[in-house]
Residue, then its C-alpha position, 0 to 999 in steps of 0.5 A: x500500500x502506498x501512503x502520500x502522507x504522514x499517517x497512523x496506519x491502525x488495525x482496523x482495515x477490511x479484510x477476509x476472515x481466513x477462519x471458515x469456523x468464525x462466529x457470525x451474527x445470530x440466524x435463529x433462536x436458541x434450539x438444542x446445540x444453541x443460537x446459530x451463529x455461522x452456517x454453511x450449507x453446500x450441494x454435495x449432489x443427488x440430494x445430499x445436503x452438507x452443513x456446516x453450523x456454529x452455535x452459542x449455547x447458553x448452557x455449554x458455550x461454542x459448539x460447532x457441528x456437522x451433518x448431511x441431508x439426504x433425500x429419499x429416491x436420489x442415487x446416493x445411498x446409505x451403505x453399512x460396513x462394519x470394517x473387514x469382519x467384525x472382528x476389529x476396528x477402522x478409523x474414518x479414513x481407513x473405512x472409506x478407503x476399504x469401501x473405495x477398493x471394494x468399489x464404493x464412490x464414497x461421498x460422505x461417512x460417518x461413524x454409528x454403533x458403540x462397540x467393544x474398545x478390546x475387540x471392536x465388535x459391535x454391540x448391535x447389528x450388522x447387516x451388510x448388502x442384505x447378508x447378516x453378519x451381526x445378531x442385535x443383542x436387543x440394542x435398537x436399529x438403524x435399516x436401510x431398504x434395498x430403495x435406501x428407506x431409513x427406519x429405527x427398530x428398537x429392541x431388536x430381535x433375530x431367531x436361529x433355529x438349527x434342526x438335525x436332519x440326520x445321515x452322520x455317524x449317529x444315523x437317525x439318531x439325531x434327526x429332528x433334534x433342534x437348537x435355538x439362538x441369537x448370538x450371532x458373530x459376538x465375542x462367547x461369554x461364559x454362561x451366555x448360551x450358545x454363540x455361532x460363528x461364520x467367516x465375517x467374525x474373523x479370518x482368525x478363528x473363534x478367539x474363544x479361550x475358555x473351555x467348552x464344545x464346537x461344532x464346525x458345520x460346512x454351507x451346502x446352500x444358502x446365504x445368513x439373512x435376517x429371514x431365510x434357510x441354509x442347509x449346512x454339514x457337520x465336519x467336526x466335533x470338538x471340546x477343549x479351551x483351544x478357539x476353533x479355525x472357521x475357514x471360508x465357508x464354514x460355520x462354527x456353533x460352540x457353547x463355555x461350559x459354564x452355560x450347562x449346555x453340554x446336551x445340545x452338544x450331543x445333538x451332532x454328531x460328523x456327518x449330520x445335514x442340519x437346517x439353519x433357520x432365520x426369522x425375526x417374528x415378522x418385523x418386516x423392516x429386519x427381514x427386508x433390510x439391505x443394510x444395518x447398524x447398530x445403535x444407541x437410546x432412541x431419543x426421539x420418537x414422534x416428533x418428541x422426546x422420549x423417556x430419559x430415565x431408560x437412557x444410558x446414564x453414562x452418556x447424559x452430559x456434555x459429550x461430543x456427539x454423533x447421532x442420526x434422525x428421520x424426517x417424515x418425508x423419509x429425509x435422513x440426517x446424520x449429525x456430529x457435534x464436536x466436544x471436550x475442547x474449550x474455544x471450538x467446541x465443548x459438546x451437549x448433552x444427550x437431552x440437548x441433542x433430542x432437541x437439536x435433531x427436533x429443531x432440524x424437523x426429525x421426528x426419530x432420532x437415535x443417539x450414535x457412539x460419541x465421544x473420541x468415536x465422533x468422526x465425520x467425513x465427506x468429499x466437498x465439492x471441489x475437493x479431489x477425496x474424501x476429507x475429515x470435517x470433525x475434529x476428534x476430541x482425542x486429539x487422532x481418530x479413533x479406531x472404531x467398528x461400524x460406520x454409514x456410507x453415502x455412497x453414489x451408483x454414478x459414473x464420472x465422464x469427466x464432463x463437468x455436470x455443477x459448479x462449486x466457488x473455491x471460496x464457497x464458506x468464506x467469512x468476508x469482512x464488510x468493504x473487503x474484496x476477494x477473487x472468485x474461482x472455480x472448479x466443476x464437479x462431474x455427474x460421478x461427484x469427481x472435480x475437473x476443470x471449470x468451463x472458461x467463460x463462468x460467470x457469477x451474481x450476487x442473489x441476495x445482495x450482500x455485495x457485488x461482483x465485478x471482473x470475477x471479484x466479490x466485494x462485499x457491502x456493509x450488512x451482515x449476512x448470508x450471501x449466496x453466489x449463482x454460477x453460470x456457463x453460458x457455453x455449456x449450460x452448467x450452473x451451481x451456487x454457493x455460499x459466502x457470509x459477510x460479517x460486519x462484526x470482529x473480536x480482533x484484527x492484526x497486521x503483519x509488516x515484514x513477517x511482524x505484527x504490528x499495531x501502527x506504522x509512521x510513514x514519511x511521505x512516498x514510503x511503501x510498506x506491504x502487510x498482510x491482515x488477519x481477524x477473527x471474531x471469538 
């Protein structure tokens, strides 16, 4: 800057805010994460919707959250994996990985159930392309249909039947003989009963370690539903304290001695063809379930809260959040909170997240594992992959058993499809100017490059635009930004927010902060600026 006279050079010169996470003047009235502050909503595509909001919380102070919208019959759909088996964890980055070498095009990932923090196995279900890979233990439900429907199921409930049809060793002897159970693919207890065993638990074996019997069986026929019928053989019988291998292909039913079930051991013998059956007493949300997780209290049920006394009391107070609720219309938001770090986020508590997904017109919602869990993931748009958005409140992401997927049946050409503003969430300071630039996105959600000729208005009148330069005016607020190709057609919008309000503003000359400089007169000085609000 060149100053032709003497002059005091103070801090307060208009600038860009350079933190996406600064606070801005009040949107809304204070609803479960508190007063909206700043908010940033962005197109991911095929109706899925990314926000990103900071809210003052009269309880708890700054919050700031994340979440994706999806609508009912797009291309995007919901996708549950719970790693590479059961058996073990992932943090957010290596899942969306393992789902992009399986295929995935992840847009979007966010973590679900709670899980042991030894195993990894989850505490409830795990439904995978419509194979059952995890029994549900009674803890409620997340499903998708094969249409990509949500719905919540609680006290969760699947039966296995498995009949001896006879013609082993034993001859007739066992035909007919039958056992029930539910403990599928979870970590043996002792005294819990029966557990049984497939390939998806481990590629090691059972890890069981106390003494009791198995029964390793070989799949004749049939895939493990929610509701169908495998045929299966008996290949080897066994007692010790030794975990069993299971092998592609294999299943495994074995029982601790300490659950007295020694006599249902006796009810096989090498040889014998036996009949599993699935059933879930006609729920017909289990039996059509493509995908499944998992998941905490329900605290939202109708429109409104449900009873706090049954919630896990562990889990009440102020916690970084993950949670998921549904709309009436069948629209599906995934929600995480950051918490546990004071001046960016601290957390809510569980009541404050009913309310939270309430305000956002989700008439059920289900709590998710929070804490260090909380992770969320997305490819913005402009972006060339999938990026965490969530800051974890360990400090790293934590390693964890079952996460949702959004992921896209489309296919990218190459040819740009929408437009995106790489500054699209900026903070502008009121009279400041910014350049504006662009990329495209293709109709498989990957970037490329933007048509030549884009040009860009304002819509709701902040600011003003000229010769691709954005310079906002002198009223707070959101600002959405249209894009147009003439050449091609292709357009898109985004969102900058002007703020006519700072907690502070520095000034750097020379790489040093300064707060005044005495020019003489034809002298020049290059600085830089930087301000933010709280």
């Amino acid at each position: 800057m060149k100053l032709r006279h003497r002059k005091l050079v103070t801090t307060a010169t208009a600038v860009v805010l350079v933190l996406l996470s600064s606070v801005y003047p009040s949107f809304a009235g204070e609803g479960g994460a508190g007063s909206t502050i700043y908010k940033n909503q962005m197109d991911l595509g095929n109706g899925v919707t990314y926000t990103n909001t900071i809210s003052q919380n009269s309880t708890y102070g700054i919050q700031e959250s994340h979440s994706f919208s999806t609508t009912p019959g797009e291309s995007v759909k919901a996708v549950v994996l719970a790693c590479d088996t059961i058996y073990g964890s992932m943090n957010i980055n290596s899942i969306v990985s393992y789902a992009q070498q399986l295929g995935y095009n992840v847009l979007a990932a966010i973590n679900s159930d709670f899980f042991s923090m030894s195993t990894g196995v989850p505490l409830g279900i795990v439904i995978e392309n419509g194979i059952y890979k995890c029994s549900p233990e009674g803890y409620p439900s997340v499903l998708f249909d094969a249409d990509g429907r949500a719905s919540v199921v609680e006290n969760t409930a699947v039966q296995i039947k498995m009949t001896n049809q006879g013609g082993g060793e034993a001859g007739t002897e066992n035909f007919g003989k039958y056992v029930m159970l539910t403990h599928f693919n979870k970590m043996r207890q002792n005294g819990a009963g029966m557990y049984l065993f497939d390939e998806h638990f481990s590629t090691v074996s059972t890890r069981t370690s106390s003494s009791g019997w198995a029964v390793k069986l070989k799949i004749l026929e049939g895939e493990m539903k929610t509701k169908g019928t495998m045929q299966l053989q008996v290949t080897e019988v066994y007692e010790g304290s030794s975990p069993m291998t299971i092998g592609s292909g294999y299943m495994v039913l074995t029982a601790d001695d300490k659950s007295n079930l020694y006599y249902q051991f006796e009810k096989f013998s090498v040889g014998d063809t036996v009949t599993l059956e699935t059933s879930c007493y006609n729920n017909a949300s289990i039996e059509n379930a493509k995908w499944g997780t998992g998941a905490g209290n329900i605290i939202v049920q109708n429109g409104a809260i449900t009873d706090s006394s049954g919630w896990d009391s562990a889990l009440l107070y102020k916690n970084p959040r993950s949670a998921l609720g549904i709309k009436a219309d069948g629209t599906v938001v995934y929600y995480e909170l950051d918490g546990r770090q004071p001046g960016h986020s601290n957390g809510i508590s569980m009541k404050q997240l009913a309310q939270e997904l309430i305000d956002q017109g989700c008439v059920t919602a289900v709590n998710f594992d929070g804490g260090g869990s909380s992770a969320i993931a997305a490819k913005l748009p402009g972006n060339a992959s999938v990026q965490v958005l969530s800051t974890p409140s360990d400090g790293a992401l934590r390693k964890c058993s079952t996460y949702i997927l959004l992921v896209s049946e489309a296919v990218s050409d190459g040819i740009p499809n929408k437009l995106t503003l790489d500054q699209a969430g900026a903070v502008v300071y009121q009279g400041a100017s910014m350049s504006l630039s662009y990329k495209a996105i293709d109709s498989g959600y990957q970037t490329t490059a933007a048509p030549s000729d884009v040009t860009a208005q304002v819509t709701e009148g902040y600011g003003k635009i000229q010769d691709q330069v954005y310079t906002a005016g002198w009223v707070a607020g959101m600002e959405t930004i249209s894009m147009n190709s003439p050449s091609t057609g292709v357009t898109g919008q985004a969102s900058v927010y002007v703020t006519n309000t700072l907690s502070s503003i520095s000034v750097k000359a020379g790489g040093q902060t300064v707060s005044s400089l005495s020019l003489e007169e034809g002298d020049q000085v290059q600085f830089s600026q930087t301000a933010t609000y709280n």
